[in-house]
N, C-alpha and C positions, 0 to 999 in steps of 0.2 A: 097456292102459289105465293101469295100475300106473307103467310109466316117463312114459307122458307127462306123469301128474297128478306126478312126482316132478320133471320136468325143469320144468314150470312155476314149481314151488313153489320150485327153485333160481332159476331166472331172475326170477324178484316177488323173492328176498331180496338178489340179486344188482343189482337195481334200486334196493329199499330203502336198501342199501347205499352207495350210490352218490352219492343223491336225497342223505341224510342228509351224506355228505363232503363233496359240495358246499356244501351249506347251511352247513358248519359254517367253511366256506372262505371263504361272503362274511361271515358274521356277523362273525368273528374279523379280516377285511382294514382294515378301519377300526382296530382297537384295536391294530394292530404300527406305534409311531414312526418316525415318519419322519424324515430326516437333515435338522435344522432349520440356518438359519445363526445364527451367533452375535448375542446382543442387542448392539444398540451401547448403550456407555457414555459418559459424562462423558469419562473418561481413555482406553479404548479403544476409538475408531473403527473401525468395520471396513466395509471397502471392499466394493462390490459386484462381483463378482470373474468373469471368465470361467470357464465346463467346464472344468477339469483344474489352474487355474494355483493358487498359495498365494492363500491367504488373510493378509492384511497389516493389520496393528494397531500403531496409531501413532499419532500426531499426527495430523490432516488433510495437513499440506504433506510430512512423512515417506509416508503412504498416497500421495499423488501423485507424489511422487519414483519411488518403486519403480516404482507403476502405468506411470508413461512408459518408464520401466526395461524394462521385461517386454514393454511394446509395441514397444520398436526392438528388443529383444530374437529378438521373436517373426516380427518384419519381415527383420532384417538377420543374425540368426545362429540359424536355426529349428533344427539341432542341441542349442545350446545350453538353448534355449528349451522342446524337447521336455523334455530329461534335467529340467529344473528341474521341469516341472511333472509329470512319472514319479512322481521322487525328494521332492520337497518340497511339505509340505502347507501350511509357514504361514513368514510370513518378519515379525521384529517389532524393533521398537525394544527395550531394552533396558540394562538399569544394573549387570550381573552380573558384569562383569568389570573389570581394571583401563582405566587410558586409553589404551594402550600397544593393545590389542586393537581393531581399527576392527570388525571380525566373527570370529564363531564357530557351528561346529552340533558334534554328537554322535553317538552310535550311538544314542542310548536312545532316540532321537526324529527326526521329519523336519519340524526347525525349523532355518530362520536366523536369528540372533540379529545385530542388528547396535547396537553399543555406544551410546548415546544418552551419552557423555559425546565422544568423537570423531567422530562421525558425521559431525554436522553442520558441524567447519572440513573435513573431508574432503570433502563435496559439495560446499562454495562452491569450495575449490581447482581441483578436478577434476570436478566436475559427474554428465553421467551417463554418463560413461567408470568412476568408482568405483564406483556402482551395480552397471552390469554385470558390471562386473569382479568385483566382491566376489560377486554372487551366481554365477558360471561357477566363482569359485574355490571356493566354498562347496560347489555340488554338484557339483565333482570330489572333496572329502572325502565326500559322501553314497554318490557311486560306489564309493571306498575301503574305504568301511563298508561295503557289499552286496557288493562283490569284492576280497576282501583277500589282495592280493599282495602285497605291499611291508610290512614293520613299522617300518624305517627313518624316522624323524621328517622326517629332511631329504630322502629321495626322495619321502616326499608331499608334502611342503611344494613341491619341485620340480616335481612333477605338475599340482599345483594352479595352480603360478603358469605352467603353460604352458597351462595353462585360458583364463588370464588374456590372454595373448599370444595368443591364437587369436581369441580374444571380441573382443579390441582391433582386432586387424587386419581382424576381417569386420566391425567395422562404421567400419571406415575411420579411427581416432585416428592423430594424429600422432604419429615413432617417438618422440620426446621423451617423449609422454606414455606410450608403452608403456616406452619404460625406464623410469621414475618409476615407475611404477604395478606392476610386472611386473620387473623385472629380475633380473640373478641375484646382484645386491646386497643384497637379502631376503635370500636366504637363509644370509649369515653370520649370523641371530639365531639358524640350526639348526646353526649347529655347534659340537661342543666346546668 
């Protein structure tokens, strides 16, 4: 009689127990923040943006450049498309660097910055062949920074700009524009 009354008295605290975690599970579910998107502002718009891809802060016609960007991207070179939206959370206009720089990202972060003092003759020339391009060369330096083989300036810079040649070709540019864009004329800015 002694175990049963003992194995009850475990199984009620064992209930108790239970009753009470749960409780304390849905009380507390409401009060853990949830991953908001960003307020749009005056100066930074922010697009409403597909599962997985960056978030883009710009201008309106900058937010729509990229956005068609990422759509033929996402159509015509879904390799590329994937790695961008693995590797990069946000991709933004920008004043940070000189004129000379059309785009840049970092290790410290998974952002593309692209120059807002060149940007914009860059897209009227070249339209949304630079987009692409800039953003494939872009996260091939994200890939750099998460698998780092090369410390060589000018074989990533090489790497990258066969990012670019790859991007170019799947989605059909003419080779004019792939040299232009892509060449291995760039890369005399990486040498000695």
């Amino acid at each position: 009689m002694e175990k049963k009354r003992l194995k009850n008295i475990i199984d009620n605290a064992a209930f108790f127990f239970l009753v009470i975690a749960l409780g304390f599970i849905l009380i507390n579910y409401d009060l853990v923040p949830k991953k908001q998107a960003s307020p749009a502002t005056a100066t930074k718009q922010v697009q409403e943006k597909s599962l997985g891809e960056p978030e883009i802060t710009g201008p309106p016609e900058f937010q729509q450049e990229v956005k068609e960007a990422i759509a033929v991207m996402k159509e015509k070179a879904p390799n590329h498309y994937n790695r961008l939206c693995e590797l990069v959370e946000k991709i933004e206009l920008s004043n940070d660097k000189p004129d000379e720089y059309l785009a840049w990202t970092n290790s410290n972060n998974h952002t593309i910055y692209f120059n807002s003092k060149s940007y914009p003759a860059h897209f009227q020339r070249y339209g949304k062949y630079s987009v692409c391009c800039t953003i494939a060369h872009e996260t091939a330096h994200q890939i750099q920074f998460l698998y780092p083989q090369v410390s060589d300036k000018r074989e990533k810079e090489s790497q990258a700009l066969s990012a670019e040649r790859d991007i170019l070709k799947q989605l059909g540019a003419p080779q004019d524009i792939i040299n232009k864009l892509a060449g291995e004329h760039i890369l005399k800015r990486w040498e000695n």
